[in-house]
DRENKE-603070 format. One record per residue: x, y, z of N, C-alpha, C, O, CB in turn; residue in one letter. Coordinates in steps of 0.1 Angstrom, whole numbers, plus 5000, padded with zeros to 4 digits. Glycine has a CB too. Layout:
DRENKE-603070
XYZXYZXYZXYZXYZA
...
This chain:
DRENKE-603070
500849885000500050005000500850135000500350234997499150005012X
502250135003503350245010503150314990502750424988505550135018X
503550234980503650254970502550354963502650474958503750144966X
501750264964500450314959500250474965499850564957499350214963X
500450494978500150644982500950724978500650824972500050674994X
502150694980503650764972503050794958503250904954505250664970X
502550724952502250794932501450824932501050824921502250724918X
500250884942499050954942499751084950499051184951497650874950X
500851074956501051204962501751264950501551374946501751224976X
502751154942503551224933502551324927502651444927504251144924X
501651244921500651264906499751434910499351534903498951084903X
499851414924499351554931500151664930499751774930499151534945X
501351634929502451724933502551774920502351894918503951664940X
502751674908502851734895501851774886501951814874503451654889X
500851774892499551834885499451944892499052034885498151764885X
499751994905499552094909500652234906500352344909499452064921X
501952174900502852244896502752234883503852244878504052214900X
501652214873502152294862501652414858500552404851502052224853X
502052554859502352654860501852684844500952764841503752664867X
502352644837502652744823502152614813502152624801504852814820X
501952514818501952434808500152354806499052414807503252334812X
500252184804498352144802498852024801499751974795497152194787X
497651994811497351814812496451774806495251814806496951744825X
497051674797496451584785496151444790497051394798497451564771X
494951384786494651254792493851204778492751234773493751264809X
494951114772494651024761493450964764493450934776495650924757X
492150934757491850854754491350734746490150694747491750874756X
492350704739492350624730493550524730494550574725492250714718X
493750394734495150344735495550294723496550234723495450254744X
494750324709495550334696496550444692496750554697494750334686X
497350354681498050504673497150544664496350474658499550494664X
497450714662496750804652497150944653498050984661495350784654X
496551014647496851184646495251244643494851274632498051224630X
494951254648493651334649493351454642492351494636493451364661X
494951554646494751694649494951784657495351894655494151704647X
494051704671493951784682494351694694494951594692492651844684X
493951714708493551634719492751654725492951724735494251604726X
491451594721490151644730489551514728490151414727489151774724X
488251554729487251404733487751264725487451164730485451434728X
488651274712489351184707490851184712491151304711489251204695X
491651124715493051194716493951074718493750994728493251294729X
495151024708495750934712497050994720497051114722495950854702X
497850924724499050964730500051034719500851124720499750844737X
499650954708500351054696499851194703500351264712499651024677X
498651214696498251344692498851444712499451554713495851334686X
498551364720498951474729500251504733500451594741498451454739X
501351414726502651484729502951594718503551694720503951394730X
502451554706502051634692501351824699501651934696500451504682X
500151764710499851884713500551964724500552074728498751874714X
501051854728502251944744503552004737504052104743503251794760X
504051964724505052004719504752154714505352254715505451904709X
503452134707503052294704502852364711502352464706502152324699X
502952374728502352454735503452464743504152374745501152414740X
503652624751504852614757504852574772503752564777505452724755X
505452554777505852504794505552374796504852304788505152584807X
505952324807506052174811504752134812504052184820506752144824X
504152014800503051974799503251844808504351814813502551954785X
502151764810501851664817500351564808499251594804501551734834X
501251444807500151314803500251204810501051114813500251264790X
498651234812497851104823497551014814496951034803496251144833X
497950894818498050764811496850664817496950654829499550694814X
495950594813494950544820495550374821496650344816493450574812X
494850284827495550144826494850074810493650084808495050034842X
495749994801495849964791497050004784497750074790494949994787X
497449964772498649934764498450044755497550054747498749794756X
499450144756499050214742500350204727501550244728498650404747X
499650124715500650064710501150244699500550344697500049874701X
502450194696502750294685502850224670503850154668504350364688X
501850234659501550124653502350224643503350154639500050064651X
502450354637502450464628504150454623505050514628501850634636X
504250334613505850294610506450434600505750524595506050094599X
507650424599508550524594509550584602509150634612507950624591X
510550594599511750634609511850784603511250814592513350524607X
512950904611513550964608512951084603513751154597514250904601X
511551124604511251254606511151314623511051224632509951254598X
511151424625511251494639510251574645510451674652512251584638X
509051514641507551584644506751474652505551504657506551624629X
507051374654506151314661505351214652505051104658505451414666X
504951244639504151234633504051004629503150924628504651364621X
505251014627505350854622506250794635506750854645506450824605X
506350654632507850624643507750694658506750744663509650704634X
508850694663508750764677508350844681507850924673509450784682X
508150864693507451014697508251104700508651104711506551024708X
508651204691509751274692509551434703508551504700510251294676X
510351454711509751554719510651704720511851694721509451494733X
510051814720510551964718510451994729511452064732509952074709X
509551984740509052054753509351944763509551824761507452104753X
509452034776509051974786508251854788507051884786508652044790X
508451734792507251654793507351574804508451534807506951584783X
506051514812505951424820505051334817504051384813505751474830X
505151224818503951144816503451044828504450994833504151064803X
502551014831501850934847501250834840500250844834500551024858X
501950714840500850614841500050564860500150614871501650474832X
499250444856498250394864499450294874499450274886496850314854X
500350264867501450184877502450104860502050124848500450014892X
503450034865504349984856503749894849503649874837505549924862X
502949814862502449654856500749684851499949594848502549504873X
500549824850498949844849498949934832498049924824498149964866X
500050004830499750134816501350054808502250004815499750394822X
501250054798502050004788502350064776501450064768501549904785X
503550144772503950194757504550094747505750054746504950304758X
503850084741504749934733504749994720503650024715503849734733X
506150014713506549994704506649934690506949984679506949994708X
506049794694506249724680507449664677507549554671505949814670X
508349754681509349704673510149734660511149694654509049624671X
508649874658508849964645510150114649510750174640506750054641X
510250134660511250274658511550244676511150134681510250484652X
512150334682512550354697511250444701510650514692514250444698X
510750454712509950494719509350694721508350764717510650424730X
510650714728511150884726512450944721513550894720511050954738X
512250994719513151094707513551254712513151354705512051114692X
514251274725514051434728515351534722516551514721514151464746X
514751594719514951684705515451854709514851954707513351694695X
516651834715517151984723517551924738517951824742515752134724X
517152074744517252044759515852034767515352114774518052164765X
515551944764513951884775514551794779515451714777512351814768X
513551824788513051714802512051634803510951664808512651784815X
512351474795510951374799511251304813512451274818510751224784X
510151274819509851184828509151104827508251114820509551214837X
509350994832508450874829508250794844509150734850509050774817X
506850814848506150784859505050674860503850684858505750894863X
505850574865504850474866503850394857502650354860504450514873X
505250394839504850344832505450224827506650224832504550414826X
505150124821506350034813506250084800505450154795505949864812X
507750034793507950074780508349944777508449854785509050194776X
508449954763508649764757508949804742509049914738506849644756X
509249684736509249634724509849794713509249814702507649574721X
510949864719511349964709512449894702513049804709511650104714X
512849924691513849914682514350044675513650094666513449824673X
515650094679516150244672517050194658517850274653517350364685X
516950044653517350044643518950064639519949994642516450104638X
518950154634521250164632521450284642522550334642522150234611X
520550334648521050454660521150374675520650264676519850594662X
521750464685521650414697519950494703518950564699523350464705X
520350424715518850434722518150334719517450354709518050534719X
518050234723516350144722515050184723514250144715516050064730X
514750234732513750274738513450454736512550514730513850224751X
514550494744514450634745515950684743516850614748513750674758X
516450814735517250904728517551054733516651124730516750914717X
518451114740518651214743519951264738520951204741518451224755X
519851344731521551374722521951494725523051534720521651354704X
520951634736521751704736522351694752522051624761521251834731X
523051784752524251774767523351834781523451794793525951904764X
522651904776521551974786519651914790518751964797521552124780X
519751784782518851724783518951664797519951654803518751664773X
517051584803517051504811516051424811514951474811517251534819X
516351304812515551154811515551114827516451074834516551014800X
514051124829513951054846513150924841512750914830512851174861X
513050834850512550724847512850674863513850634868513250644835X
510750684873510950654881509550614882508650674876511550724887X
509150444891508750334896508250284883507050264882507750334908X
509150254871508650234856509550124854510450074861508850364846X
509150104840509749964835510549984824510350104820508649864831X
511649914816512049964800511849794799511849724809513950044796X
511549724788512049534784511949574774511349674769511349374788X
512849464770512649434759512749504742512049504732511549404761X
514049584746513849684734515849714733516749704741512649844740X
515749764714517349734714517849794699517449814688517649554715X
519049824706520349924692521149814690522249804697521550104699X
520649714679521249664678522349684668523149594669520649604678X
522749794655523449804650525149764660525349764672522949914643X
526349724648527249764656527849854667528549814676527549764651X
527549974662528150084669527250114681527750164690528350214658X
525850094681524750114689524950144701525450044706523950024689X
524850254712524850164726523350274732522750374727526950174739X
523250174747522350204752521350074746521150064734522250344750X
520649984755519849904747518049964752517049954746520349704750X
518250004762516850084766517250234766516850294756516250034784X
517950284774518350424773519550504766520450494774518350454785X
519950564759521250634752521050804755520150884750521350594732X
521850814764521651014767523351044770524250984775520451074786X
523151164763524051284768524151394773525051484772524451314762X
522851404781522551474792522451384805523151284808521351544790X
521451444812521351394827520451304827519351334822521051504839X
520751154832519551064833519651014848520650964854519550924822X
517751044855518250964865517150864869516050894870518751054876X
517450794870516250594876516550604892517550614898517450354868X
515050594897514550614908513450474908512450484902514050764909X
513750354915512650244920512050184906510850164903511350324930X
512850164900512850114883513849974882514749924889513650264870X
512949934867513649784865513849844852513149924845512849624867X
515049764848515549764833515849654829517049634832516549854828X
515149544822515149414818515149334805514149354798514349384822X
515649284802516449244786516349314777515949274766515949144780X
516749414777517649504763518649454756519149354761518249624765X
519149504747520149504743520449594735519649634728520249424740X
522149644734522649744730523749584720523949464723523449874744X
524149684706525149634693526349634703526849524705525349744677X
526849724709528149774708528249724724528649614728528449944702X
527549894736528149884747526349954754525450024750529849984748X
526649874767525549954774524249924773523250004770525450084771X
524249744777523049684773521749714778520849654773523249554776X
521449794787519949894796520750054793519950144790519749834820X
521850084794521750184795523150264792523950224801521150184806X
523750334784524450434782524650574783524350644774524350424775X
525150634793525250724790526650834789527650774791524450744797X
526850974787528351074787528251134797529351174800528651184776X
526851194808526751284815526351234828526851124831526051374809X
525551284837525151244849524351114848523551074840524351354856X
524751054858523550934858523550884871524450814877523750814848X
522550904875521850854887520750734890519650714885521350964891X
521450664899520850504899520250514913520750564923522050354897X
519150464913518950474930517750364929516750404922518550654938X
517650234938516550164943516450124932515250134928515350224951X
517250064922516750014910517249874904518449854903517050104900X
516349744899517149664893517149634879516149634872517049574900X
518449604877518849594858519349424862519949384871520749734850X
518849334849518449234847518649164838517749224832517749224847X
519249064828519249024820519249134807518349134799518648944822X
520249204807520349314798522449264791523549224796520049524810X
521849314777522449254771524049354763523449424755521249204763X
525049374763525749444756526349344742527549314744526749494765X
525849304731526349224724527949194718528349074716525649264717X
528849304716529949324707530849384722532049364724529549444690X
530049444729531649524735531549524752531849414757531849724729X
531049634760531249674775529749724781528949804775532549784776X
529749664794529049694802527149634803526149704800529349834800X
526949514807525749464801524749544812523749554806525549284800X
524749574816524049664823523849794824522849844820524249654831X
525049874831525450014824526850054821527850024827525050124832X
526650144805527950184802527950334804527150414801528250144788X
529650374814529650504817530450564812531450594818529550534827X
530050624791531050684789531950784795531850814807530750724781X
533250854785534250914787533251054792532151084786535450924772X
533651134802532851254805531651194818531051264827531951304789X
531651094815530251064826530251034839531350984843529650944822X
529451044847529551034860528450934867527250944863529551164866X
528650874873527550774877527450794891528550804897527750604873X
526150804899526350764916524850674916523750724914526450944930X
525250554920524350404919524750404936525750404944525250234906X
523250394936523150314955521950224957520950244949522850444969X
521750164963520450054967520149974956519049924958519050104970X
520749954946520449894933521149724934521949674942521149994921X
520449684923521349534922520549534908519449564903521049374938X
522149464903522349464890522949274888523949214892523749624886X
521849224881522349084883521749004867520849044859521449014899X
522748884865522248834851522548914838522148884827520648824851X
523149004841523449114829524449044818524548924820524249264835X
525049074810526048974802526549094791525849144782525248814795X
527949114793528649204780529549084771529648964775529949354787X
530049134761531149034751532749024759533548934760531349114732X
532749164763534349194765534049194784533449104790535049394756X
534549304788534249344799533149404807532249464800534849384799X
532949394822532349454830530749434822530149494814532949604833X
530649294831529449194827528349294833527449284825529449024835X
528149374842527349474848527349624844526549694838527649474860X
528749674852528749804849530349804842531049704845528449914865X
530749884835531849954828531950104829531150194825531849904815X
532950114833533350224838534350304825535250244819533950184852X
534150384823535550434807536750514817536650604826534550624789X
537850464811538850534818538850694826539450724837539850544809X
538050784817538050904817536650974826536451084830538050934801X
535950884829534650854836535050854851536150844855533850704832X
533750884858533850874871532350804875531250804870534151014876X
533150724888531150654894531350604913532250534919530550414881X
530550664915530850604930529350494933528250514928530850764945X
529750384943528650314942528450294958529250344966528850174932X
527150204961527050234974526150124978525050164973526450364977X
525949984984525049964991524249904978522949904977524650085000X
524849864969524249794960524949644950526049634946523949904951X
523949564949524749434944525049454928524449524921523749284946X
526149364924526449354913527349244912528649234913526849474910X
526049104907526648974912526048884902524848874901526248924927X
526848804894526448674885526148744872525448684863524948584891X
526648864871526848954858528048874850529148864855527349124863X
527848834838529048734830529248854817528648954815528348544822X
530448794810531148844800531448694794531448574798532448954806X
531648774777532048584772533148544777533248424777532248534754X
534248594782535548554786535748514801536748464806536348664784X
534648544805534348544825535148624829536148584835534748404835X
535048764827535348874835534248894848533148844850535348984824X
535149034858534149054864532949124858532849164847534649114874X
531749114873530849204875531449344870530949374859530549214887X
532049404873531749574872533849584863534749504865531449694896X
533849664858535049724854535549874853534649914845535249684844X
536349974856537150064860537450164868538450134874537150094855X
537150274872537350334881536750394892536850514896537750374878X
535950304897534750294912535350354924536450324928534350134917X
534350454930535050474942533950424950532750454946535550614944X
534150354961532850264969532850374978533850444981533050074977X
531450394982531050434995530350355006529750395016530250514993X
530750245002530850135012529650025012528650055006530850205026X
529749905018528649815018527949765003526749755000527549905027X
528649754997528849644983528549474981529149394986530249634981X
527849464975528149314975528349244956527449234947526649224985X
529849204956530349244943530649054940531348994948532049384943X
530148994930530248824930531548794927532148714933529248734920X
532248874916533548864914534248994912533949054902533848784904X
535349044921535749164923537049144914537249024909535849214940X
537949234911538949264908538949344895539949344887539649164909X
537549434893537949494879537649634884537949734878536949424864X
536949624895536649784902537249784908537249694916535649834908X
538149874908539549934913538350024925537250074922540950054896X
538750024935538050124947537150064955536850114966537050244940X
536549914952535949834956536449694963536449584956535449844947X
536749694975537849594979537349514992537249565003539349674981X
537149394988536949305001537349375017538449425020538049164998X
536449365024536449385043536849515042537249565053537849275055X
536849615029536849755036535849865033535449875021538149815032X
535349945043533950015040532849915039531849925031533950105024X
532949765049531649735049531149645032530049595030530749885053X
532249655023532149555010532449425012533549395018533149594999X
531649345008531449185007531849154990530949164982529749135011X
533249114987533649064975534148944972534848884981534349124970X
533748904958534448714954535148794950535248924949533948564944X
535948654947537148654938537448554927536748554917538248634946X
538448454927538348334922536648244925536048184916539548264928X
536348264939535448144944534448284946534548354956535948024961X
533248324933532148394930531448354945531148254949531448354916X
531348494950530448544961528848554960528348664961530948684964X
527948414957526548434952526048514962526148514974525648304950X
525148614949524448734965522848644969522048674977523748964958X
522948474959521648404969520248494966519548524975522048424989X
519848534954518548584946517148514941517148434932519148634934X
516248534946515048484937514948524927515648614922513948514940X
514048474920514048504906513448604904512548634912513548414898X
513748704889513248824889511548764889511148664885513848924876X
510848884895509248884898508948944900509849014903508648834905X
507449014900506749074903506649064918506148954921505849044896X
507049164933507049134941506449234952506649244964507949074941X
505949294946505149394952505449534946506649574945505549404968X
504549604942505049734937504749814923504349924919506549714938X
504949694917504549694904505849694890505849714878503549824904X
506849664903508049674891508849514892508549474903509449834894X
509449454887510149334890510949364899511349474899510649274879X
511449284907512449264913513349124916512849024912512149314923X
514649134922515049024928514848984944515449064951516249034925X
514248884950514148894964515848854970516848824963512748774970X
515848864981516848814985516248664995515248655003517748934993X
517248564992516948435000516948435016517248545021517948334996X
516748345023517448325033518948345035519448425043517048215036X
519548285028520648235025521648395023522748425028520348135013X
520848455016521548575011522548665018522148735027520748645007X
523748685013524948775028524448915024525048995031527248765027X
523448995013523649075016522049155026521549265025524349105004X
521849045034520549065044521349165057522149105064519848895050X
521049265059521349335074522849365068523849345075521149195091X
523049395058524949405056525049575055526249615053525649305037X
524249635056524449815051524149915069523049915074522749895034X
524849945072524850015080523750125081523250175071525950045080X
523450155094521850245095522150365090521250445088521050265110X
523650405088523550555082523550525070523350635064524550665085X
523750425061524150485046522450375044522350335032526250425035X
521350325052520350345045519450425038519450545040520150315049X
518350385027517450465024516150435026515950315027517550495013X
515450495027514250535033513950445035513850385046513350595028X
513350365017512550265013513450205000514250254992511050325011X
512850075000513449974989512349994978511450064980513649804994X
512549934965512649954953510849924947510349944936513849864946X
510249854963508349834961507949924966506849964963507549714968X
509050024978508250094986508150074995507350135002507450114985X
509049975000509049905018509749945024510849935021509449785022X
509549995034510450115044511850025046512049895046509550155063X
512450095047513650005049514149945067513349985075514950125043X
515049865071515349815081515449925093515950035089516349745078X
515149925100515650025112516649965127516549855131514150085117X
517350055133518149975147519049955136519050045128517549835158X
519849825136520749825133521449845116522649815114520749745140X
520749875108520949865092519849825088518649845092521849775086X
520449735074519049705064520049655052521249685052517949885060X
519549565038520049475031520549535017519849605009519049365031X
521649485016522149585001520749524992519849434994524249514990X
521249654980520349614970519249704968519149814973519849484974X
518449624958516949744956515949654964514749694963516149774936X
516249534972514749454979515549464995516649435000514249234971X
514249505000514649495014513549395021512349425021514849655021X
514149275028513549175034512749265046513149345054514649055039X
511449225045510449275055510149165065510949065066509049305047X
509049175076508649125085507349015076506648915080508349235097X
507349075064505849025061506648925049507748885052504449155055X
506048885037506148775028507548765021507648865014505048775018X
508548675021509648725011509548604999509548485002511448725019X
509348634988509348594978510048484975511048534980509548674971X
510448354970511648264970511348184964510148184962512248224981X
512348044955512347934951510647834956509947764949513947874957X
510447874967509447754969508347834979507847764987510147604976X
507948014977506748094977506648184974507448274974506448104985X
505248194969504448314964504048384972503548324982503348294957X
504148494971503648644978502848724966503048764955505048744983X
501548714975500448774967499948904969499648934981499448704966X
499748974961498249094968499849144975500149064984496249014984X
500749244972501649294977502249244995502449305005501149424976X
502349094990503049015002502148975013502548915022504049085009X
500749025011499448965019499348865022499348845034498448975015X
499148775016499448645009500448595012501248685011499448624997X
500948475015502448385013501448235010500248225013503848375033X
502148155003501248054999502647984993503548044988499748094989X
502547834997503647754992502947624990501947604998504947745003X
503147534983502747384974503747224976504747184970502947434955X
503047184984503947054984502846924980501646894983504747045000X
503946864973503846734962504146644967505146644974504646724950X
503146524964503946384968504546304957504246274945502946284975X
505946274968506346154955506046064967506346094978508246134947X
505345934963505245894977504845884985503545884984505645904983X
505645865001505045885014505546035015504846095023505645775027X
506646095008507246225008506846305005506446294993507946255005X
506546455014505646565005507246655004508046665013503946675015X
507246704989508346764980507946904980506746924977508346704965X
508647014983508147144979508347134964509047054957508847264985X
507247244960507147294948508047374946508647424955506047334946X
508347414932508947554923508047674923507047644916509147534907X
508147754927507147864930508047974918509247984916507047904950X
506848054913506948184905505948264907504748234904506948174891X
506248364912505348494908505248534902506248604899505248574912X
504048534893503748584879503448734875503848804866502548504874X
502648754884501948914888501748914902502148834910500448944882X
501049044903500649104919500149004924500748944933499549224921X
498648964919497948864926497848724920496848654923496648914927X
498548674914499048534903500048454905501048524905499448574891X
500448354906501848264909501448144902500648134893502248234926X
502248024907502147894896503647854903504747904907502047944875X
502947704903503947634907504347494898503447434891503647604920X
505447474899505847314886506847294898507247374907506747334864X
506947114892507347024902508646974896509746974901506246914906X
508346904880509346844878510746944866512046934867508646714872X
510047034857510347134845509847254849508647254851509747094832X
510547374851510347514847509347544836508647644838511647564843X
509247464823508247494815506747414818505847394810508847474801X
506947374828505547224828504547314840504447264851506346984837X
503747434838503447474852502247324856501547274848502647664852X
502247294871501347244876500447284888499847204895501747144877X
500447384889498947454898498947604899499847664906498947394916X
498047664893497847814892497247894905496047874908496847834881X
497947974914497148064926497148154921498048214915497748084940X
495748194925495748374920494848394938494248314945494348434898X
495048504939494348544956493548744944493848814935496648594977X
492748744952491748854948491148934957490548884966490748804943X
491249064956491249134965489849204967489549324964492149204964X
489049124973487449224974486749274987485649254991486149154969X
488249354994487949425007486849525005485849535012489249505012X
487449604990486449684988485249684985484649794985486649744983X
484549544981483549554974482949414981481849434988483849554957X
483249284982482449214995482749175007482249075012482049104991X
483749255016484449265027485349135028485049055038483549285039X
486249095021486848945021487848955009488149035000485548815017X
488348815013489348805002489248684994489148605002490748825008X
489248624983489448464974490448434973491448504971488948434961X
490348284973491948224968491248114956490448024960492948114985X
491548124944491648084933493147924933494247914938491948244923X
492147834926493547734924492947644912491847594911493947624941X
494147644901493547554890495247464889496347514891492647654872X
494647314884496147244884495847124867494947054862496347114905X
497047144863497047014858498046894864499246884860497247034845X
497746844870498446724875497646634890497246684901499946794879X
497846514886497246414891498046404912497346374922497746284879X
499146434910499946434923499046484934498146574933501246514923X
499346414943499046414957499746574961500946614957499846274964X
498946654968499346834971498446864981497346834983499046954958X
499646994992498747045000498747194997500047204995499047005013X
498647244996498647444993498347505004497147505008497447524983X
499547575013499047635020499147815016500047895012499647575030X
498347835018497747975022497348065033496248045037496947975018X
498448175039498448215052498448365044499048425035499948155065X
496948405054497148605051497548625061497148585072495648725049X
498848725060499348785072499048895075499648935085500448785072X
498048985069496949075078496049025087495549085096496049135071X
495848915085494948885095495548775106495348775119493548835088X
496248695100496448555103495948435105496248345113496748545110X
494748445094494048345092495148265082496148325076492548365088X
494948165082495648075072494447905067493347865072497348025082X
494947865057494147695052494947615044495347665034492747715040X
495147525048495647385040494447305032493647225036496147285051X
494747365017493647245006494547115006495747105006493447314984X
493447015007494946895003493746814994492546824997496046765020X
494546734981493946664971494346544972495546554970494146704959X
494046424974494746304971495246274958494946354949494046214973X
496146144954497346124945496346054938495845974946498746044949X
495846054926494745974917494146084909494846124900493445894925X
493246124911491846154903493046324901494046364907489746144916X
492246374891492846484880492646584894491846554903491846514861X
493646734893493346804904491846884904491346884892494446894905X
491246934912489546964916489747094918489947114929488746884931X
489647194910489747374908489347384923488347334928488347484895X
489947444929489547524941489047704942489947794940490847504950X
487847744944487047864947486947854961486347764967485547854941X
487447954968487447954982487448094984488448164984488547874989X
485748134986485348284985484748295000483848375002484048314973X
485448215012484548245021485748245036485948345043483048125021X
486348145036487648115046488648285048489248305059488947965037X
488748365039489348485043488348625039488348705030490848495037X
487748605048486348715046486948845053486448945048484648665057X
488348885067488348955074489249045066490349005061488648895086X
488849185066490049225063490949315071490449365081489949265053X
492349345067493149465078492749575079493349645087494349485077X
């Protein structure tokens, strides 16, 4: 819930400050050009109309996908291909996992054209392609520009030419990511999520299976001129060709890091995680150290491998409250309670206050008192929910493989990652019939018990099926009626 009030205060804050400028609220989640933005209006037409108009505009995004169908590269109006921007702009979606800009696949996303300022609030971006330029997604080429991107998404989008970099973001101004995921891009060259020459600021964010094809940095690349300051983040699964499977640093560059993981990041040669000239501000957790010079085992509170890779012990990326993916941390995980109470932040990367007394856990996920996400449970309904699945082989009951699919969705498989065998979804109808449902559909015959514990209330139920007859859908609209 921490989340959710934070982007109704934001959305307050920035509607009430715009001064000189006009809030547009598409409605139409096709592409088109109208003309105007009124009782018709696609998102085309309203950056089309914020561009014509002067001072910092603002677009409210409703929940739904709005696709950019309008192919053609390489004009600077908006008109075809990307949405190319002259002015000031902000845009609000409904949340990451709720409003959607999808690309196609036909051009890169935005296009800012001088010195503007886009923000992107609490939307996902997807499926761009910038073709033989850098930027995937989104483009900033002058020096005084700025790209914010905060509780939002980038996937799936990419420069792939040779020279390309940046596979979600390419700027030469100021970019800064605030409680954001950046997840399989790819950049041709360098800077598989992200590229940039100038400021760049990382904070509460995780980068993921992002890709640098040909050269450096599968995560982020921090050209010559650039400056990076990355804290609470964890950067994991990333993969460059050459060096600095995560972050790459350019000789001439500067980056201080803080209180953030950067672990199981590969290169084709097995280089480290991160490469060049890092200055730590302490409380690190690095899987294989020796390419960040500044970053050094038992000093400032840093936890580093070496030869024998230091696993930081991660769940799988998920949906885990918030509306952006994350990595949970395990039990197991060293970097739980490892950051000291002064160099914490507030809140982690869903919006969960962070640890208090004695510290709190590198990274963008901070382990709570309530549900932690892992190999064998679902956390539903923003960790309300914990629910785990055990199988019989046997006289033996086997935990299940647990994934969280979405907010209120998971699924578990027993023998294969691709074979799911039992679907939970939990449903939230505090507001509307004072209670809550737990949904269960299975294909598989095995013997299972599902447990399901709300930890608002502390009610909890064990379904159990016997080993025979095909599994029996479970509707259970009545066992969590109470709410918090």
């Amino acid at each position: 819930m921490a989340l959710r009030c934070i982007l109704f205060l934001s959305l307050f804050v920035l509607l009430a400050g715009v001064a000189h400028g006009t809030v547009w609220t598409p409605t139409d989640t096709a592409d088109g050009i109208s003309g105007r933005c009124g009782a018709d209006c696609t998102l085309r037409d309203a950056v089309r109309a914020a561009n014509r108009r002067p001072g910092a505009d603002v677009v409210v995004l409703g929940e739904g996908t709005y696709f950019l169908t309008l192919g053609g590269r390489g004009e600077d109006q908006a008109a075809t291909g990307d949405l190319d921007l002259s002015d000031d702009l902000t845009i609000i979606g409904a949340g990451a996992d709720r409003t959607r800009i999808d690309g196609r696949g036909l051009d890169r996303l935005f296009d800012l054209r001088g010195a503007v300022r886009l923000e992107l609030v609490a939307v996902r971006l997807e499926n761009g392609d910038s073709g033989s330029h850098s930027g995937g997604a989104v483009r900033a080429l002058d020096n005084d520009s700025t790209v914010v991107l905060d509780r939002s998404v980038i996937a799936d989008s990419q420069a792939l030419a040779d020279h390309a970099l940046g596979g979600a973001i390419y700027s030469q101004g100021a970019v800064e990511i605030t409680y954001s995921s950046l997840i399989r891009n790819q950049a041709g060259s360098s800077g598989g999520a992200v590229a940039g020459s100038g400021s760049l600021q990382v904070a509460g964010s995780t980068f993921s299976e992002n890709n640098a094809e040909y050269e450096y940095g599968g995560g982020l690349y921090v050209a010559s001129g650039g400056d990076l300051d990355l804290r609470h983040s964890t950067l994991h699964a990333n993969r460059a060709m050459k060096v600095g499977g995560g972050v790459y640093v350019h000789g001439l560059a500067s980056a201080r890091v803080q209180a953030s993981i950067l672990a199981r990041n590969l290169t084709w040669a097995g280089g480290t995680d991160c490469y060049g000239q890092v200055e730590s501000a302490g409380f690190n957790l690095v899987g294989q150290g020796g390419g960040c010079q500044g970053v050094v085992a038992g000093v400032a509170g840093d936890l580093v491998g070496g030869a024998t890779i230091l696993e930081p012990e991660l769940g799988p990326l998920a949906l885990n409250g918030g509306g952006t993916p994350t990595h949970s941390l395990l039990p197991s995980s060293p970097a739980r309670d490892a950051v000291a109470a002064v160099a914490c932040a507030e809140m982690d990367q869903r919006g969960e206050r962070r640890g208090s007394g004695d510290g709190c856990d590198i990274g963008a996920f901070e382990v709570t008192g309530g549900c932690v996400p892992s190999a064998s449970t679902l956390c539903l309904l923003d960790g309300r929910f914990r629910v785990t699945l055990g199988w019989r082989e046997g006289t033996e009951l086997r935990s299940a493989q647990a994934v969280n699919w979405t907010a209120d969705t998971g699924y578990f498989w027993f023998f294969d990652g691709k074979n799911v065998e039992v679907v939970v979804k939990a449903i939230d109808g505090c507001s509307t019939v004072g209670g809550s449902w737990v949904f269960a559909s299975g294909l598989t015959n095995r013997g299972v018990e599902l447990t399901v514990e709300d930890l608002s209330t502390g009610r909890s139920r064990v379904y159990r099926q016997d080993e025979g007859p095909a599994f029996t859908a479970i509707q259970d609209t009545s066992t969590f009626d109470l709410c918090p």
